[in-house]
N, C-alpha and C positions, 0 to 999 in steps of 0.2 A: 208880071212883076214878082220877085221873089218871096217870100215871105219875113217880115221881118223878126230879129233875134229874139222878139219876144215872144210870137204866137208859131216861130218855124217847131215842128215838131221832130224832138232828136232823131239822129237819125239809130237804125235797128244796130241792137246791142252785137257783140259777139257770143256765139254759142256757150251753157254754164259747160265747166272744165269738169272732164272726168276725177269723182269723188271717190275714191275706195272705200266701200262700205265696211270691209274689215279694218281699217283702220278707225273711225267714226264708232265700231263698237269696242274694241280693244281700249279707246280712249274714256269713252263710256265708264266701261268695267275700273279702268285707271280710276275718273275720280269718285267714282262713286266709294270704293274703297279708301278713301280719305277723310277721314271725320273734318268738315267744317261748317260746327255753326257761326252765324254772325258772328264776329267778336274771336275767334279762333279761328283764321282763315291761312297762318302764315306757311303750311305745309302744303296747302295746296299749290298756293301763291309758288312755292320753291320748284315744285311739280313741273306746273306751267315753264316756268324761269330753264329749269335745266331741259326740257323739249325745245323751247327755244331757242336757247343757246346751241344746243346737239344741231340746232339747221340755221346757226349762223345769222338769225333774225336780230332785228336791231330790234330792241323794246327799253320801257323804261319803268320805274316803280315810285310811287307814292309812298312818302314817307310811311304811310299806315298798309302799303301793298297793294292798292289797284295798277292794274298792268295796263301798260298801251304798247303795243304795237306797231310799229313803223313800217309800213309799204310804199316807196317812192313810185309816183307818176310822174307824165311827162312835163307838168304844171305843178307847182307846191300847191295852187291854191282857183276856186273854194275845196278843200277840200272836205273828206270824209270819214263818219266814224260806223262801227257796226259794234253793240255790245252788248253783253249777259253778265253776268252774274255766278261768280264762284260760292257764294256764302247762300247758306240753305238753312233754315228752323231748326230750332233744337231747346233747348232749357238752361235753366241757371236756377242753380241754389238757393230758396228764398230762407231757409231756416228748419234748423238742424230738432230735429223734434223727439220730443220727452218717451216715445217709443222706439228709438233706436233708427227711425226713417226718414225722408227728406222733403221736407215740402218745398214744391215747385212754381217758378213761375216760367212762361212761354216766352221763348225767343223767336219774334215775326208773331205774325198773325195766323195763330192756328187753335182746333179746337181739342179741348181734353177727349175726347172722344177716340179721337187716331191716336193716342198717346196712350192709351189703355193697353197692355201688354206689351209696349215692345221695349225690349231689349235697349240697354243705351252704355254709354261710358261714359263716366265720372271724371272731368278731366280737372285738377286739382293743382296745388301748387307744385307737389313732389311728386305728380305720377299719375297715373289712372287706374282707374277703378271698375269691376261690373256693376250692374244691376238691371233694374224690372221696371218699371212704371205701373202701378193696380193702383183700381177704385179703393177706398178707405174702407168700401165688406166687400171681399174680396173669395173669401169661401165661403160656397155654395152649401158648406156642410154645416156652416154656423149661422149663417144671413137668411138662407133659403131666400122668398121670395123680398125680401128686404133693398138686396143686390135690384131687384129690376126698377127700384122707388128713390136709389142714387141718384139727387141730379150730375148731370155733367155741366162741372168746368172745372179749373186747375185750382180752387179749394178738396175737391172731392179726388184729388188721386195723390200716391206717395211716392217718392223713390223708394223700393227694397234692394239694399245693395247689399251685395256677397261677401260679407264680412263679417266675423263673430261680434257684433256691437247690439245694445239691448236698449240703451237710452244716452241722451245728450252726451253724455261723457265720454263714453264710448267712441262716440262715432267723433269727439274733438280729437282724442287720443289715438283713434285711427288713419288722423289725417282732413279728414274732413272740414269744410269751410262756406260760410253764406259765399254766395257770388261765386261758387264753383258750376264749370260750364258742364252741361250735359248733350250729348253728341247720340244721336237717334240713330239706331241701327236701320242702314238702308234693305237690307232683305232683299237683293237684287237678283230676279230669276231671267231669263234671256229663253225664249222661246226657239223651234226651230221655225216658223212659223212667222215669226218677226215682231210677234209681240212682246213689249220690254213691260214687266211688274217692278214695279223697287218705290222706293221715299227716296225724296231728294232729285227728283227727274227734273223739278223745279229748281235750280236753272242749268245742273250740272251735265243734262240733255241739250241743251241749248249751247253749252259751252264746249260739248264735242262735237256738235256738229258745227262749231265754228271754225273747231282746230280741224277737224278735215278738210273745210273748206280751205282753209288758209295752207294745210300742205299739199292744194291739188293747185292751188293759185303757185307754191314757192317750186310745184315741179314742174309746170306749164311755163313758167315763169312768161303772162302776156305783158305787153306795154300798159302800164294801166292809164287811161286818162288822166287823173289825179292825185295827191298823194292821198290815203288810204289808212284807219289806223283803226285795231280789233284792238276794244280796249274790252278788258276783264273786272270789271267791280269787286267790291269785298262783302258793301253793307246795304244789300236794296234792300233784302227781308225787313229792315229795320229803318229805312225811310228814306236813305242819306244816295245809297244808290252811286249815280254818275258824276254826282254835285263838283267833283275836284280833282276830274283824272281828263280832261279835255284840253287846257291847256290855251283856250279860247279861241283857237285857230278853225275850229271845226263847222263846217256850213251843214252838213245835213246828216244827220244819225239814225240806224238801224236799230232799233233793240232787237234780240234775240229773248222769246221766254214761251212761259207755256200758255196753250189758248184751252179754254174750260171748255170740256165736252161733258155737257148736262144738257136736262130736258129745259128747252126755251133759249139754246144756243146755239149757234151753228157754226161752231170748230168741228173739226174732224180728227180723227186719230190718221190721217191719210193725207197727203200733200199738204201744201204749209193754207193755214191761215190766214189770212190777211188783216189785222184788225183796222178799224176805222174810225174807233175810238172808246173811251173808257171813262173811267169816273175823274178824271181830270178834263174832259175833252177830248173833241176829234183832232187826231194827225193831221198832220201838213196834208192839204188834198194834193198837192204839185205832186211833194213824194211818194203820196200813197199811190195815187193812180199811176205814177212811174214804174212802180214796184207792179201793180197789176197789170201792165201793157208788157212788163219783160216776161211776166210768168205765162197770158196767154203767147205772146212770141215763138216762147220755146217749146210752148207744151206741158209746162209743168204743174201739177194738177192742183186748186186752189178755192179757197173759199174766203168769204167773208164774213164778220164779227163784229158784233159792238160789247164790250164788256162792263156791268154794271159795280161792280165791287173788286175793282183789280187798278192798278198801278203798276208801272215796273221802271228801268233805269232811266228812259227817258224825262219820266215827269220831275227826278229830283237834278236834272240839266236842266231843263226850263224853272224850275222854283229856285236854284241858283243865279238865276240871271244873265242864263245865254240864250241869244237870240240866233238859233239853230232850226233848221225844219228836221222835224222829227216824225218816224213809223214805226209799226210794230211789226214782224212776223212773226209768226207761234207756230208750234209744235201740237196737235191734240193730246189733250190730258185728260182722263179721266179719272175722276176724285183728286184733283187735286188740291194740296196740302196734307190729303190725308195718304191714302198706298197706293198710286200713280200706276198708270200703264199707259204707255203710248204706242206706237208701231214706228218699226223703225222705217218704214217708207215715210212718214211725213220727218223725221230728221234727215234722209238722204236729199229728198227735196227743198226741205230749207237753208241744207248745204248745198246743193245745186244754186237754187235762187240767190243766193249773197255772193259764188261766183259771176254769176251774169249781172250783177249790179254792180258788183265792184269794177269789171269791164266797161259799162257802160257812161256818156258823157253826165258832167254833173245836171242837176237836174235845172236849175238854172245859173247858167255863166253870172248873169248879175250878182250873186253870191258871194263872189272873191272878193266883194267890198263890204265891209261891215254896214256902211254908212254910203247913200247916194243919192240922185233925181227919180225920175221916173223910167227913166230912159233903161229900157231892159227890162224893167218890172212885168210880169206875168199879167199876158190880158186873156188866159185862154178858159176860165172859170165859168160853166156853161148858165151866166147868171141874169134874170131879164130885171129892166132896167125899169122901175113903179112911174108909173105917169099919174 
């Protein structure tokens, strides 16, 4: 007897589509060179827009600029989503200060620590600006050991910006204003070697390896199963995330972000991550272990994760109020939020892995219906029954 559509196990995906990896880093370099923090995302937004357009993709945009993506399969429906995140950490103007510098508050969740020395732009009403981010004793020549008894957080550091101004007045009359965005220089170095250093890897690595994937998907051009949709966010760093670019039609969502590589975790800087869940809760098991059964399939080299202090686009789709099976796969990050490096083999693999998923049948057919019986519902959950 055959098995029936609820425990029959899909059948094996098609092979992931050859990725160009110079494409994937070229894109990279693209948006890293784009200042967007939350809240200032509309240039990248346009970035995106006119690559898309250039290869004739149908997409569409949120009044405030989250991008979806349209890929037709041989069925509209249930269909699929796969998304990251354009918008990355940065600062905003808290108050213009009686020695001519700027105190700060944090856009997302990060610590004043990695803000200490770098480099950023003042992006303002009429224009932008340079400057510095320092500790409030800052030379060594006046503080001596003073500097090592700063605490850190974002009371304890200033903006110095490059402009003849000495106090409040100055710096009104220079332009300056509370609620001006401040945009962290990425510092992006590219190894020969394959290791990538920069800020902002979170999630603007995630979001190149999506657009490879999706230009190795638009020159292969397979049948896809289902329709398909790579949608781009504007505001996870800051909570909202996937909340309102879905559209409600969507049954099972990928996120694309980074997976923490530190002591007591087990991401890798090396083939994608799998996560299986985080401080919201575990993923959809259906989809998770769907996603683990393609990567051993094809080969593609992978690990597993539980994340304690992380969140990403999917959690703000579920706290909206769609009822979606959702996954995560990650990219390894090391220090992340603060000066990130990853290797670009586990981005080439991650863009491998969301070719062969997007191939692949949905994860469960029952899904095209928002609402139904039992008939179809997944009995294959390896779970024993308490007597």
């Amino acid at each position: 007897m055959p098995p029936s559509p609820s425990t029959a196990r899909p059948p094996k995906a098609l092979a992931p589509l050859p990725v160009l990896k110079e494409n994937l880093v070229s894109t990279l370099k693209d948006l890293l060179s784009i200042p967007s923090p939350a809240g200032h995302t509309d240039a990248i937004v346009r970035y995106l827009a006119e690559r898309f357009s250039a290869r004739g993709v149908d997409y569409e945009l949120t009044r405030r600029g989250a991008m979806r993506v349209n890929l037709p399969g041989r069925q509209p429906s249930p269909d699929r989503a796969v998304v990251a995140h354009v918008d990355t950490l940065g600062a905003q103007v808290k108050r213009l200060k009686e020695n001519g510098r700027l105190e700060l508050v944090p856009i997302g969740t990060w610590s004043s620590r990695f803000a200490e020395g770098a480099r950023v732009t003042v992006i303002g009403d009429d224009g932008t600006r340079r400057g510095t981010i320092l500790p409030l004793k800052a030379s060594g020549h006046t503080f001596n050991k003073e500097i090592d008894a700063l605490p850190v957080s974002w009371r304890h550091v200033e903006l110095r910006v490059d402009e003849r101004v000495a106090n409040e007045a100055e710096l009104i009359a220079a332009g300056f204003n509370v609620g001006d965005i401040v945009a962290i220089d990425p510092q992006p170095e590219f190894l020969p070697n394959g290791y990538i250093n920069s800020r902002h890897l979170d999630d603007k690595a995630g979001v190149a390896a999506m657009v490879a994937a999706l230009d190795a998907i638009l020159d292969a051009k397979p049948a896809l199963p289902v329709d398909c949709h790579f949608l781009f966010t504007i505001s996870e760093e800051v909570g909202s995330g996937a909340s309102a670019v879905l559209h409600g039609d969507v049954a099972e969502m990928v996120a694309v972000d980074n997976g923490t590589v530190a002591p007591g975790q087990n991401s890798s800087e090396f083939g994608v991550t799998i996560a299986m869940g985080d401080q919201t809760g575990p993923f959809d098991w259906h989809l998770t272990q769907h996603l683990l059964r393609l990567a051993r399939e094809h080969g593609i080299g992978h690990q597993r994760d539980v994340f304690r202090y992380y969140r990403c686009d999917v959690a703000s789709a579920i706290e909206a109020g769609n009822d979606i099976r959702t996954a995560l796969i990650t990219f390894g990050v090391d220090a992340s939020h603060g000066y990130e490096r990853v290797h670009l083999d586990a981005l080439m693999q991650v863009a491998r892995l969301l070719t062969a998923y997007v191939q692949s049948p949905p994860v469960v057919p029952r899904d095209e219906k928002p609402l139904g019986d039992i008939e179809g519902f997944p009995d294959d959950q390896p779970s024993r029954r308490v007597t």
